[in-house]
C-alpha positions in Angstrom: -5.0 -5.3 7.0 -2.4 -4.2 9.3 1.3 -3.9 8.6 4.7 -2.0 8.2 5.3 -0.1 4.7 9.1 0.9 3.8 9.9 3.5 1.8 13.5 4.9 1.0 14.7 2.8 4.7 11.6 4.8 6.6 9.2 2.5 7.8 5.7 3.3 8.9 2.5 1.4 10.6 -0.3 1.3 8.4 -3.9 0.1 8.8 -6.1 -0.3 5.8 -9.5 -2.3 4.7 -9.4 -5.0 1.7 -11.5 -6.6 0.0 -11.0 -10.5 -0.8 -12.6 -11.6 -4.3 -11.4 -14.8 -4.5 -10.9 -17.5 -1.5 -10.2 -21.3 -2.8 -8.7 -23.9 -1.5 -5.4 -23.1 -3.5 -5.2 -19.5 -3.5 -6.6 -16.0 -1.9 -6.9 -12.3 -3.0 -6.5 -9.4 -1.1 -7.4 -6.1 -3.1 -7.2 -2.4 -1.1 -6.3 1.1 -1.6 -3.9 2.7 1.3 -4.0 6.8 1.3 0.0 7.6 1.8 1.5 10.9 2.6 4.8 11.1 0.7 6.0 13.4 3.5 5.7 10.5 6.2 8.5 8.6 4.2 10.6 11.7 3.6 9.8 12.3 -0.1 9.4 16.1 0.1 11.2 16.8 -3.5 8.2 18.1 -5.8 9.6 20.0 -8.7 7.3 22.7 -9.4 4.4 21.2 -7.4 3.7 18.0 -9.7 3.2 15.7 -7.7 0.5 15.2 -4.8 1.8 14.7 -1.4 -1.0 12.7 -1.0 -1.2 9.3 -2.9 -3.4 6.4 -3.3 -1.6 2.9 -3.5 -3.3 0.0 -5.2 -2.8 -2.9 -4.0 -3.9 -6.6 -5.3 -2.2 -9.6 -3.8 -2.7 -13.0 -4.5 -1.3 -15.8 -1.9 -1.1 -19.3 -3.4 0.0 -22.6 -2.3 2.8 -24.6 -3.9 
């Protein structure tokens, strides 16, 4: 998968593998995990080193037809 993620109006390529479990005739899923770097969207705030800079993102989408 190719695309654009927007975070907090910052906007950034990103290029990730997926998986697709399911592929009918009505509907498809798309399942992935895209590494993200908190910095690249200008999330820098960490009070007392909490949270990761780096993050995974789950994603599972399912495209159906009407």
């Amino acid at each position: 998968m190719t695309g654009q993620l927007t975070v907090r109006g910052r906007a950034r390529p990103v290029t990730f593998p997926a998986t697709v479990p399911v592929a009918s005739s009505g509907e498809v899923w798309l399942d992935a995990e895209v590494q993200i770097n908190r910095a690249d969207f200008g999330l820098t705030w960490n009070q007392m080193g909490m949270a990761s800079m780096n993050n995974t993102l789950t994603v599972h989408a399912v495209f159906a037809r009407p």
